[in-house]
C-alpha angles and dihedrals in degrees: 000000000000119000118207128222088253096045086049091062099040091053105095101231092045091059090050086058089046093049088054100050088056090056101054084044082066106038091042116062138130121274109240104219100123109232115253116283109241114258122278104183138020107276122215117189105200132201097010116136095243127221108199085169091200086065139020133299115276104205109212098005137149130228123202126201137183134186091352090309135114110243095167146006124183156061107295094032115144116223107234105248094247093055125126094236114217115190112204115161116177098025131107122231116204133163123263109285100239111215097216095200120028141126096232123155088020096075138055116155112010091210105045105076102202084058097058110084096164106112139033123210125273139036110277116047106149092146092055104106120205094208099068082051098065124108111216086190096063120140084224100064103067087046105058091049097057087073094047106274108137105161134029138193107230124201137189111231134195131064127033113293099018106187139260124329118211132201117239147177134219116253124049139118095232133018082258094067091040090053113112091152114009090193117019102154140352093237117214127192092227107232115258141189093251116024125208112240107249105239098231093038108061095196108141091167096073125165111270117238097275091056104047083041082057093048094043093052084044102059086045089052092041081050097058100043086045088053089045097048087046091054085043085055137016088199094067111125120251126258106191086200093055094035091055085056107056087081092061092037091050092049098250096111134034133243108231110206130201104226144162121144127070089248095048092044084059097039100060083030086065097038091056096043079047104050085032093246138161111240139208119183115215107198108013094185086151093033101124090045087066094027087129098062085032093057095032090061095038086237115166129211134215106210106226110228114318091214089082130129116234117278109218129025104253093053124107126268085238102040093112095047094048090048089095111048087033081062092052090040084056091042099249127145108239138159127197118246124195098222125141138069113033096356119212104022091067101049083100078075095061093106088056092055080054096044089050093048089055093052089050096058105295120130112244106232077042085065096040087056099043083066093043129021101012087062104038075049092046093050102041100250100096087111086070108021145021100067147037093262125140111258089035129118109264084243091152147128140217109220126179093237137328109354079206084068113077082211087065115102128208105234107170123004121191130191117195091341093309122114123225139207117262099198118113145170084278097056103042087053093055098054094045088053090043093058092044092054093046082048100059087028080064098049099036 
């Protein structure tokens, strides 16, 4: 039988749904910071102290950039005759801190479903891509990069092989203009002895380590006869799940594994020797306890948040501050992510993983780097991105002193030459509650 509109409305669980669509409506919006307008002229900034990060300090240097793009970078740098000349002694210029595992742009409120777009259902996804999921739109955004964070590194989640991550960064009308890199890995929760139940999936009963490593043999396998049969026949029919993975079985992009503990770090270390795959480790909690097969295969790690507790009893209280600097000790390339608890809200925090690294042993330009150039490196985009260098996109900040300092304030933020608003939700509460309490402040 046919429902009307009316009736629709008048059937009880049809006005609950009702109810709740009025409430995301509410909670959900659009941010309304308008996206940086495209350069019209050359811009020189004049008298910084400049932080290239791939090089040394300039004191009292000047940067140039045209059309989005760095043209030059250092002391005795003439500005062109047509620039836009920006005179800012005393301030520090750095590129864009770049958040290497996040969930930024999926996710808007964790605990509001119809916001969370990170993962798909089943178990094998790898043609879900994360890129055509983010929301350019997202509250979030304005809000990490007014601490500095420019880029991010955005990853599916859920499954087992979850789908392709992309590298973005933050200011844009559409996922195409936020699109650094639309695929930079095909990221895999690493199969475990105990699984964490996925929160919008309640499935207790989940396979045990021998069965997802079966499944997960079996799609690479699937991929390659797929790939074979294909080549036999150009009439094959297509499969969008095999045909998203011939660019990770033929090298040209990485695997990008979850993994924390010594056995799962192996594990994915001998899959990948074994399929011929490039490699990418996402946690690394037990990273230096397997730095030999980590190093011998030049396999790099994204540490995984270094606000972490210990994992296991016996640890050390500091075992999550001291990765990062246990992974450089061991030679092996590394960045600092901000993932953990409440994802993507608390990239804005990424400066402050790398902070804490640097008091627990870190060096501090080592630090500085973990948030810049080692993941622009890590994630193939160091040739646009990560570091003052001429070529690359004008992705950069003006701070007031060291981004590592929670003192520190974001003055100016550019992307690709363009610069972009640094109001925020934040920022727009407080001043609505500072004027309230001047206001009763004034009639009391």
């Amino acid at each position: 039988m046919q429902t009307s509109f009316f009736s629709c409305f008048v059937s009880p669980s049809c006005l609950r749904a009702f109810v709740v669509f009025l409430s995301l409506s509410a909670v959900a919006r659009a941010n309304p910071e308008i996206p940086g307008a495209p350069q019209k002229q050359p811009i020189a900034i004049v008298g910084a102290t400049l932080h290239p990060v791939s090089g040394p300090v300039i004191e009292n240097g000047t940067i140039v950039f045209d059309k989005g793009k760095i043209t030059a970078v250092g002391k005795d740098v003439q500005p062109p005759p047509d620039a836009e000349v920006i005179r800012l002694e005393g301030k520090h210029i750095y590129p864009g801190l770049f958040d290497a595992g996040t969930n930024l742009g999926l996710v808007e409120i964790n605990s509001v479903r119809a916001t969370i777009d990170v993962q798909e259902t089943g178990q094998i996804n790898p043609n879900v891509r994360a890129i055509v999921a983010v929301n350019p739109d997202s509250e979030i955004i304005p809000v990490t990069r007014a601490n500095g964070v420019l880029l991010a590194h955005t990853v599916p989640q859920g499954g087992l092989i979850s789908g392709k991550s992309a590298v973005i960064q933050l200011d844009g009308w559409t996922w195409e203009d936020l699109a650094v890199s639309r695929e930079s890995g095909m990221y895999v929760e690493w199969p475990r002895v105990l699984r964490r139940v996925s929160r919008l999936e309640d499935q207790p009963d989940q396979p045990n380590i021998d069965e997802n490593m079966k499944r997960l043999r079996k799609a690479f396998e699937d991929a390659r006869a797929y790939s074979a049969a294909r080549k036999a026949d150009e009439n094959y029919p297509l499969d969008a799940r095999w045909e998203a993975m011939q660019s990770v079985l033929e090298g040209k992009l990485p695997l990008v594994a979850h993994a924390d503990d010594a056995a799962s770090i192996q594990s994915a270390v001998a899959f990948a020797e074994e399929h011929r795959l490039k490699l990418i480790i996402h946690g690394g909690y037990d990273g230096p306890l397997v730095a030999s097969h980590l190093k011998k295969h030049d396999i790099p790690v994204i540490v995984a948040g270094v606000y972490r507790l210990p994992q296991r009893r016996g640890d050390d209280y500091d075992a999550a501050f001291t990765l990062p600097e246990r992974l450089r000790a061991a030679g092996i390339r590394f960045c600092i992510s901000s993932a953990g608890r409440f994802g993507a809200s608390n990239v804005r925090n990424l400066p402050y993983h790398a902070a804490t690294a640097a008091a627990y042993g870190l060096p501090a330009d080592e630090a500085l780097k973990a948030i810049t150039l080692y993941p622009a490196q890590i994630l193939g985009v160091a040739d646009r991105v990560g570091s003052l260098e001429i070529g690359k996109d004008a992705t950069l900040f003006v701070a007031t002193g060291d981004p590592l300092e929670t003192p520190t304030q974001i003055e100016a933020a550019f992307v690709q030459g363009r610069k972009v608003e640094l109001n925020d939700r934040h920022k727009r509460l407080y001043r609505k509650y500072s004027e309230k309490y001047e206001r009763e402040g004034k009639e009391n």
